[in-house]
DRENROBA-226484 format. One record per residue (C-alpha): residue number from 1; chain; x, y, z. Coordinates in nm, 2 decimals. Layout:
% residues N
+-----+-----+--------+--------+--------+
: seq : mol :     c1 :     c2 :     c3 :
+-----+-----+--------+--------+--------+
: NUM :   A :      X :      Y :      Z :
...
+-----+-----+--------+--------+--------+
% end
This chain:
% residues 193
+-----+-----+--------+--------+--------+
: seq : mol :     c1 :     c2 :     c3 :
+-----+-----+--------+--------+--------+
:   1 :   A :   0.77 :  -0.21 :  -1.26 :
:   2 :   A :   0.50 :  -0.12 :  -1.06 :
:   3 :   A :   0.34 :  -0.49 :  -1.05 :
:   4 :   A :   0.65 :  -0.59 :  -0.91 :
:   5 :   A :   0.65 :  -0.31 :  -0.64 :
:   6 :   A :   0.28 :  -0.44 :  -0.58 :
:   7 :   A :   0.37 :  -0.80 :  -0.52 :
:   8 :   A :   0.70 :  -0.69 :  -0.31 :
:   9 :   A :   0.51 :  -0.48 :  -0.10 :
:  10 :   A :   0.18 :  -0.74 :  -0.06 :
:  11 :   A :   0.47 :  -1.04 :   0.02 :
:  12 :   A :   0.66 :  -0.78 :   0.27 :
:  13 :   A :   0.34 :  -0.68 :   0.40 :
:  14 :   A :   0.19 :  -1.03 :   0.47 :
:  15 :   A :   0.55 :  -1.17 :   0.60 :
:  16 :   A :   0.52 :  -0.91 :   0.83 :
:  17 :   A :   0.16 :  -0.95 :   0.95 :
:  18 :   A :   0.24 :  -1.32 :   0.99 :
:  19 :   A :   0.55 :  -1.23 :   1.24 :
:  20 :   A :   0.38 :  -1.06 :   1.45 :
:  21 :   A :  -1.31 :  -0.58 :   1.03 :
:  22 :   A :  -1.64 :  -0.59 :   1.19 :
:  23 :   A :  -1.74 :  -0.27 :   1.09 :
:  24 :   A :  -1.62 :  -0.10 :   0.81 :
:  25 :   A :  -1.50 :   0.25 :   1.00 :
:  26 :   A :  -1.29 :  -0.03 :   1.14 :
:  27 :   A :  -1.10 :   0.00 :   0.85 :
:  28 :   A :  -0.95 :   0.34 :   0.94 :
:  29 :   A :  -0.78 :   0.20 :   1.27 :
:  30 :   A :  -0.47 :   0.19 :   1.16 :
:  31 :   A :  -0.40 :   0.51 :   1.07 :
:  32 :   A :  -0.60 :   0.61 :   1.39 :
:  33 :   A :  -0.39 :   0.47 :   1.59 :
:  34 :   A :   0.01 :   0.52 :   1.56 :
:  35 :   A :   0.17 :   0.68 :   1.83 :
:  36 :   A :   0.34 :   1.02 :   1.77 :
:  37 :   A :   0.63 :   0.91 :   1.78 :
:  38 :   A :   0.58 :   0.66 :   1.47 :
:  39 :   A :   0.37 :   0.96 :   1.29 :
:  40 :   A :   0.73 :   1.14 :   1.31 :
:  41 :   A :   0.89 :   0.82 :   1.16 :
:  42 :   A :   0.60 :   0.78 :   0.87 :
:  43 :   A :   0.65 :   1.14 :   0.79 :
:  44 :   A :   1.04 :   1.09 :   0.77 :
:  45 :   A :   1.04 :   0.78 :   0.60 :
:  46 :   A :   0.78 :   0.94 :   0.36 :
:  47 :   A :   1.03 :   1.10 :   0.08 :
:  48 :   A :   1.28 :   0.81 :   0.11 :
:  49 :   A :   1.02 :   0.57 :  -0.07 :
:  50 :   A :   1.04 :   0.56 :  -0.42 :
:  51 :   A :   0.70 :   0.64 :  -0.52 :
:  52 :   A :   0.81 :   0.46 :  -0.90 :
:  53 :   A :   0.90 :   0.16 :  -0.67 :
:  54 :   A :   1.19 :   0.05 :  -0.89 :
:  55 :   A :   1.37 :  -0.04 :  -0.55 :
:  56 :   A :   1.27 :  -0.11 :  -0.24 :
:  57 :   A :   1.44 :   0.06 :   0.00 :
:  58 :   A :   1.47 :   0.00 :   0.36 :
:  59 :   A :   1.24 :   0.30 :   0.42 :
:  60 :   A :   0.96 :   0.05 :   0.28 :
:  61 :   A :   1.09 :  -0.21 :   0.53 :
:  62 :   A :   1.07 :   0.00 :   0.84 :
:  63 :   A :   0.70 :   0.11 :   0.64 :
:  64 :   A :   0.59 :  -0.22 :   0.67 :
:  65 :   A :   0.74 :  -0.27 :   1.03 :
:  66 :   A :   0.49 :   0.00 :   1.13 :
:  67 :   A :   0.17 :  -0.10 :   0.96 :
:  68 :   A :   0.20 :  -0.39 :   1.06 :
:  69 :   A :   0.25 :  -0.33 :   1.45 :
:  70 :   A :  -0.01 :  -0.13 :   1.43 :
:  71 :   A :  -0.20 :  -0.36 :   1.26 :
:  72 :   A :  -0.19 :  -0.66 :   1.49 :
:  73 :   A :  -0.31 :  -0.40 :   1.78 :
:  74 :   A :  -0.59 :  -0.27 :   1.56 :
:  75 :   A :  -0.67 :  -0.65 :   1.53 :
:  76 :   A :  -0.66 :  -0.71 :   1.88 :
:  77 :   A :  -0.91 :  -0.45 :   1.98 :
:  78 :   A :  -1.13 :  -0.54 :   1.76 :
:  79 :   A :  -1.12 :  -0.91 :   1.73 :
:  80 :   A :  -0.97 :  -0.92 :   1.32 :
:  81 :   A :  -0.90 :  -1.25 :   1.18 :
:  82 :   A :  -0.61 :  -1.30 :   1.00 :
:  83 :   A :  -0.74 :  -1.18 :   0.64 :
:  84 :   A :  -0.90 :  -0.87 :   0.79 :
:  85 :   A :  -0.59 :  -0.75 :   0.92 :
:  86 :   A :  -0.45 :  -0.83 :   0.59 :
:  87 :   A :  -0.68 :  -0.61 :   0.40 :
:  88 :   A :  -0.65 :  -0.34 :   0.66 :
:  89 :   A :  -0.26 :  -0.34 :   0.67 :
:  90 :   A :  -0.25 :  -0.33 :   0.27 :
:  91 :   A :  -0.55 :  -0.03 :   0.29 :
:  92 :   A :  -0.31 :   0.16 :   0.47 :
:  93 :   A :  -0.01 :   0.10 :   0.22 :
:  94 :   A :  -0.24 :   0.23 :  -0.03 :
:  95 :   A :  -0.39 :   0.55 :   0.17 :
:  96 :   A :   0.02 :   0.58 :   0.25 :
:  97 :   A :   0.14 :   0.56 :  -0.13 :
:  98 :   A :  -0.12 :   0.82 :  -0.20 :
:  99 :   A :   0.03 :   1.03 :   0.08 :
: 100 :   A :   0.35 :   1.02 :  -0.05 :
: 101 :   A :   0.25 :   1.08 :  -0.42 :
: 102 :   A :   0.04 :   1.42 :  -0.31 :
: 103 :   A :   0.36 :   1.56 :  -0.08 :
: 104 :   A :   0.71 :   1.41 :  -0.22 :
: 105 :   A :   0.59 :   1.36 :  -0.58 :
: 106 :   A :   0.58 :   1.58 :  -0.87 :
: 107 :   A :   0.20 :   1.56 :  -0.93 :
: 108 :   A :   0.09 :   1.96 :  -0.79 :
: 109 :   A :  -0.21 :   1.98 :  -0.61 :
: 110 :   A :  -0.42 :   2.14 :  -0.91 :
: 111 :   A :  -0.28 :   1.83 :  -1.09 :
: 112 :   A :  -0.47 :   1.63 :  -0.82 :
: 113 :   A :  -0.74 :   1.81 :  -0.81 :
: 114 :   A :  -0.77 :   1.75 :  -1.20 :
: 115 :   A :  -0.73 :   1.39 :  -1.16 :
: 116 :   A :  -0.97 :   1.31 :  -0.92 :
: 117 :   A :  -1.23 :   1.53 :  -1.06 :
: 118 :   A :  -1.22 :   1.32 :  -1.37 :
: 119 :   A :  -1.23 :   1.04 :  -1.18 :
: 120 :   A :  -1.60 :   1.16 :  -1.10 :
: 121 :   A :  -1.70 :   1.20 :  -1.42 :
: 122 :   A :  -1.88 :   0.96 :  -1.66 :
: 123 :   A :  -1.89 :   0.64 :  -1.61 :
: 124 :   A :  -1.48 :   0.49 :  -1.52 :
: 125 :   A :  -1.66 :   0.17 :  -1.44 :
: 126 :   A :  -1.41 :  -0.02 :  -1.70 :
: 127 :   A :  -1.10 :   0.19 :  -1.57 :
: 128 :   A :  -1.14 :   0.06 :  -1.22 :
: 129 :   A :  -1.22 :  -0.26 :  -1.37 :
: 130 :   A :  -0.87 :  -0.27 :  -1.58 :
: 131 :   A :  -0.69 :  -0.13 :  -1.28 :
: 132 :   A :  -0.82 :  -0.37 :  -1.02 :
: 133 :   A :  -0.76 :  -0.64 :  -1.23 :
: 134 :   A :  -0.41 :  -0.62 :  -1.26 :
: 135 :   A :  -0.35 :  -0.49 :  -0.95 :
: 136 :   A :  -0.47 :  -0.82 :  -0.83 :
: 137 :   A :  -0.23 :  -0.96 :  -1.07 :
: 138 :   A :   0.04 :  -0.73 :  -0.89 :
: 139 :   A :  -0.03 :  -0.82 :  -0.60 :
: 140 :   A :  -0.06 :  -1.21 :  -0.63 :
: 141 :   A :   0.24 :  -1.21 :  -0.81 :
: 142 :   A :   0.14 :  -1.34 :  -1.17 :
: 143 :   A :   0.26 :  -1.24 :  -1.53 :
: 144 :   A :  -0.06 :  -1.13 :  -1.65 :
: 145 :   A :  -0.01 :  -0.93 :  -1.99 :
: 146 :   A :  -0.20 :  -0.60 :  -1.98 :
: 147 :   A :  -0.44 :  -0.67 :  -2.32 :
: 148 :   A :  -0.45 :  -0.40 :  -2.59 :
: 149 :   A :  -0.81 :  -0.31 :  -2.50 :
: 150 :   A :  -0.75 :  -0.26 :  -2.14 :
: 151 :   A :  -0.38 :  -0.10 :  -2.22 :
: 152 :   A :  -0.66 :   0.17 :  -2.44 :
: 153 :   A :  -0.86 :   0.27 :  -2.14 :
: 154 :   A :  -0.58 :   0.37 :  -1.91 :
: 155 :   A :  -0.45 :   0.55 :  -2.20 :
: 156 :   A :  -0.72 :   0.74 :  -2.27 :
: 157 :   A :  -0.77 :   0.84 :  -1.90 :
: 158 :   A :  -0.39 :   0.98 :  -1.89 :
: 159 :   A :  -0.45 :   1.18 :  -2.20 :
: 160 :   A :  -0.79 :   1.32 :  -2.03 :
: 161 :   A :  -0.60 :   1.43 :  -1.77 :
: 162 :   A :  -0.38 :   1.65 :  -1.98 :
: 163 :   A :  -0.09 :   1.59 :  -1.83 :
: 164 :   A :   0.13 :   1.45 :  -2.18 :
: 165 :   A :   0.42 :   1.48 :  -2.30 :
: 166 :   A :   0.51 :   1.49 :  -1.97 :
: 167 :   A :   0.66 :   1.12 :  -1.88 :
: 168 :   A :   0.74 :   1.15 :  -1.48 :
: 169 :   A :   0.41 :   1.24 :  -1.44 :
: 170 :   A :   0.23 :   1.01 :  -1.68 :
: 171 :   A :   0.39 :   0.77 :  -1.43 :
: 172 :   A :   0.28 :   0.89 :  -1.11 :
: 173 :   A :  -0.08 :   0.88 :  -1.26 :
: 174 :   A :  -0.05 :   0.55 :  -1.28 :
: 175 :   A :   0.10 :   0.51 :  -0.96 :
: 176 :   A :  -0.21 :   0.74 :  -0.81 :
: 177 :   A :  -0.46 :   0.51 :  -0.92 :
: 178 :   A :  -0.27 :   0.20 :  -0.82 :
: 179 :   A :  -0.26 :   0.35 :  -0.49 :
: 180 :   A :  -0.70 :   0.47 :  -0.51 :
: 181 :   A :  -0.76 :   0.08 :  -0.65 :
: 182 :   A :  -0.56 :  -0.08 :  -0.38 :
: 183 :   A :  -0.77 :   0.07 :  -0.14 :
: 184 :   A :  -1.07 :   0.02 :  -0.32 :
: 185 :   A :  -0.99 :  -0.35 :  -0.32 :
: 186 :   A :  -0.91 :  -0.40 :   0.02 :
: 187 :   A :  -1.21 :  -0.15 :   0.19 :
: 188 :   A :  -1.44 :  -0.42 :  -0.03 :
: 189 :   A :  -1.21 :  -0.68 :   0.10 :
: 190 :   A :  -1.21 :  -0.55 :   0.44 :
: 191 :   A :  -1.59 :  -0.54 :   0.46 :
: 192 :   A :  -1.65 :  -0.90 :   0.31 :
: 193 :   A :  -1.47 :  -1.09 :   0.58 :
+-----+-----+--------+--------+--------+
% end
């Protein structure tokens, strides 16, 4: 469900980037720079996305309309070649996915605030390992088969987190770290072109 989302949102994304960083506080231009009046549209748009992504509404559409405006301006001003402005467009969907999970989901803030503190804790070097890697697959498109090992470490972080039996959000958790590893990805992304 959600690798699906993943590659529908990368292909709408990149379709939309191809229509239309040197540093990395570069990376941060985008959101930097929308106008008010599309900060009014983000924030409208903002509860209409399904933060499950087992649609794709037109609210992502008009999303990706945005980012991606912005995107090609961010690119202009500072000289981005076409797979910079790529990794800073798909940045942005992840900073904007966590945005919409912390106001319009039904993770509270102390749930947050539990999350990310054990996301300091110990070493999650083979969490964000698992996680990037299929989010990779996600948003490549493949049908890469989550092994039993790897299906054991998410586990075990969504049990840390205290948060069972409840299923909704059990989900958004995942969801939550989809949207931290994309933006991993694509700041080390970013920074490597």
């Amino acid at each position: 469900m959600i690798k699906n989302w993943l590659f529908a949102a990368s292909a709408a994304l990149g379709a939309s980037v191809a229509a239309q960083a040197e540093e990395p506080d570069q990376l941060g231009c985008i959101a930097e720079t929308y106008t008010e009046q599309q900060k009014v549209e983000i924030d409208t748009l903002l509860p209409k996305l399904d933060v499950l992504f087992q649609t794709q509404p037109p609210s992502f559409v008009q999303l990706a309309q945005i980012i991606t405006g912005v995107a090609r301006t961010c690119a202009q001003a500072n000289g981005w070649q076409l797979g910079k402005r790529d990794s800073a467009s798909e940045h942005e969907l992840g900073r904007i996915m966590e945005l919409t999970l912390r106001q319009h989901g039904v993770l509270t803030p102390e749930d947050f605030d539990r999350i990310d503190a054990l996301l300091v804790m110990g070493d999650r070097t083979r969490l964000w390992k698992v996680m990037e890697k299929h989010l990779r697959s996600g948003m490549t498109g493949s049908d890469e088969r989550i092994l039993p090992a790897e299906a054991q470490v998410m586990g075990s972080f969504l049990v840390e987190t205290g948060l069972a039996p409840d299923q909704r959000k059990l989900d958004q958790v995942s969801v939550y770290l989809s949207a931290k590893t994309m933006q991993r990805i694509t700041a080390r992304d970013f920074a490597a072109q």
